[in-house]
N, C-alpha and C positions, 0 to 999 in steps of 0.2 A: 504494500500500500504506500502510496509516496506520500512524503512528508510536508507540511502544509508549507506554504510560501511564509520566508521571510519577512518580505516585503510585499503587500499589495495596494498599485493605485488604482483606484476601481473608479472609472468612468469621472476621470478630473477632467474641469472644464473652469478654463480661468480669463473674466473676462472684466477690463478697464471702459470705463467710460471718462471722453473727454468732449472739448467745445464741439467735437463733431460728430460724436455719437459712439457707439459703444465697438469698444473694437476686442476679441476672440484672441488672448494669444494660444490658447491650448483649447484642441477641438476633441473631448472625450478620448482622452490617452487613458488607457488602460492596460497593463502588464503584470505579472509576479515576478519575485526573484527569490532562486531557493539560497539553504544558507550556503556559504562557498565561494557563490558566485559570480563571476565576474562579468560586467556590462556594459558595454559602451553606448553610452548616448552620445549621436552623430546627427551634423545639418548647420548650414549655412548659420552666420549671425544672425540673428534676431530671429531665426525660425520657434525659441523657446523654452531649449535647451536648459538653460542657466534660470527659467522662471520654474519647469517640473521637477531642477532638483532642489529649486529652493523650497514647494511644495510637501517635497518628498520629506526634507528635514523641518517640516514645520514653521518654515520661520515665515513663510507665504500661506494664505488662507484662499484655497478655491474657491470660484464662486457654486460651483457645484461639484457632486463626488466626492471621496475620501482618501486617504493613505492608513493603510494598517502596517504597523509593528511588532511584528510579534504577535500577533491576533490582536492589538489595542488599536480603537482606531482613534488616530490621534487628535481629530480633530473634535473629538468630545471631549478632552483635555480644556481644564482653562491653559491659560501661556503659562503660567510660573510649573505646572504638571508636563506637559508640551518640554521646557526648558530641561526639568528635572530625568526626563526620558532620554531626553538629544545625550545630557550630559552622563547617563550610563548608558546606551548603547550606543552614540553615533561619534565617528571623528571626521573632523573635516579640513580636507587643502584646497586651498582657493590661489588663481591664476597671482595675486597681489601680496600672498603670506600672511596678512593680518594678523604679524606680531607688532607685539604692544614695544612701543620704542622705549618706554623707562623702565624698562627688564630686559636683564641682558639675559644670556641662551638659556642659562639653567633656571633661572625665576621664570621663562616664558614656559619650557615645557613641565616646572612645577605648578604653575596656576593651575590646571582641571584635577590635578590630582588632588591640590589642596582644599578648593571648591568643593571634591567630595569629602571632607578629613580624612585624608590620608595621612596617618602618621609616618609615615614613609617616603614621602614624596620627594625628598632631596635625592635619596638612594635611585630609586625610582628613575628619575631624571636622568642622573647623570649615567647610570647605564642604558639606558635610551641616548641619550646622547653619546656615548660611544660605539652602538649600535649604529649609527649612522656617519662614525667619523669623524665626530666634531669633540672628542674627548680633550681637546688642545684649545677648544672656544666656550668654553665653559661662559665664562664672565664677560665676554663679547658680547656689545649691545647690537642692534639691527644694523645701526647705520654704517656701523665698520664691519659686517659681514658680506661677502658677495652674494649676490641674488642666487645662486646654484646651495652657498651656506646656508642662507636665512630660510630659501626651501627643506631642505633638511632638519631642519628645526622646526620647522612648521610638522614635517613627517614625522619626528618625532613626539610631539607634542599632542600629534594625533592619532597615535599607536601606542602609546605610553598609556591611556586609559582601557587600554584592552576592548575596545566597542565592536559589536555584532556588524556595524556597517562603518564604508570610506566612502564618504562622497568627497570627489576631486572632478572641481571646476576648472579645465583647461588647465593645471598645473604646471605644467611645464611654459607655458603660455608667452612669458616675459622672459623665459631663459635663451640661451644662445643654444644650439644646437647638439653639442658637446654634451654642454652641461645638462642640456634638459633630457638625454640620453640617458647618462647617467642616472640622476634623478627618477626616472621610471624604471630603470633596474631595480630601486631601490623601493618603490611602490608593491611593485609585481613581489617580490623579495620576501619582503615585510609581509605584507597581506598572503603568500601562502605560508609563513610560518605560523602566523596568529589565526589563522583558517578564517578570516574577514570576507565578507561581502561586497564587492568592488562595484561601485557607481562611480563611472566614469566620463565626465563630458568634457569632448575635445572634438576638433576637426580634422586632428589629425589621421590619417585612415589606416597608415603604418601601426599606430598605437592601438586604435580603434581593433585590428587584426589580432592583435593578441589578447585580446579577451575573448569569454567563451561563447560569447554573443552580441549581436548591435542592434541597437533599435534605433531607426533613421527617423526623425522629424524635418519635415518641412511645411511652412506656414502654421504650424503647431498642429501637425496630423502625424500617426503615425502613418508611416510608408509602407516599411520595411523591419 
């Protein structure tokens, strides 16, 4: 008997209204993901990519349909429940790093652990941070790390809470080529060791290939 989906968006429909009337960017996407699994979501800018996974992690409110969690759907959560979920099962790399500039590496990837009280959380960290290679940048703040580092710390920071799901928004996105190579080694790496559930949105197709699957969006449908 197969084991029920991780993840379910069940018939999301997300729609803005402005001076010119109401505009659809997500037209009734609907998919599972079991646990494991790895996903690429794929499609032009602005097709919506970047608005179903921000649905997916809560932080965007459909205007119709739901995302389930683990069987919870999360959208009967008030936000601070919603919050408290993201922050035991979900981690998350976004194309920009969104680390906090007055903490340097090890305060940045100790915040979610502290957030949960982790009494641990220095230990924690700095073996996560050497898991990724940056055991020498410990006390390095954002500004003097290179964007291929501060990613890294971003991955650490979001693997260090051990979460059921990664969603990584164009991650590699700002990086040079090299680096951002690297850097998805290090995604792919991580996530089958921690046996995590990989959401991935990029356009890149090369990347998109090494997951176990893709789902293509364009004008906020699925395709593909």
């Amino acid at each position: 008997m197969p084991s029920s989906p991780l993840i379910a968006v069940e018939h999301v429909t997300k729609q803005v209204s402005d001076s010119t009337g109401v505009l659809t960017i997500l037209h009734d996407i609907h998919f599972s993901l079991r646990e494991r699994e790895s996903v690429a979501i794929v499609g032009a800018s602005g097709s919506g990519k970047s608005t179903l996974l921000s649905i997916m992690a809560g932080l965007d409110v459909p205007s119709s349909g739901t995302v389930r969690l683990a069987g919870i759907d999360i959208f009967k959560l008030d936000e601070d429940a919603r919050a408290a979920l993201r922050a035991e099962r979900l981690g998350f790399v976004f194309q920009s790093f969104q680390l906090l500039g007055n903490l340097n590496a090890l305060e940045n990837v100790m915040l979610p652990l502290e957030l949960q009280g982790r009494h641990d959380a220095r230990a924690l960290a700095r073996d996560m941070l050497d898991r990724v290679g940056l055991s020498e940048r410990l006390s390095h703040y954002p500004k003097v790390l290179s964007g291929g580092e501060q990613q890294r710390v971003a991955l650490a920071r979001a693997f260090v809470v051990e979460p059921s799901v990664l969603l990584a928004d164009e991650p590699t996105g700002s990086l040079d080529f090299a680096t951002g190579e690297t850097v998805m080694e290090l995604i792919f790496e991580l996530n089958r060791e921690a046996g995590t559930t990989l959401v991935l949105v990029t356009h890149d197709s090369g990347l998109a290939a090494r997951c176990d699957r893709q789902i293509r969006i364009e004008a906020g449908r699925i395709v593909a």
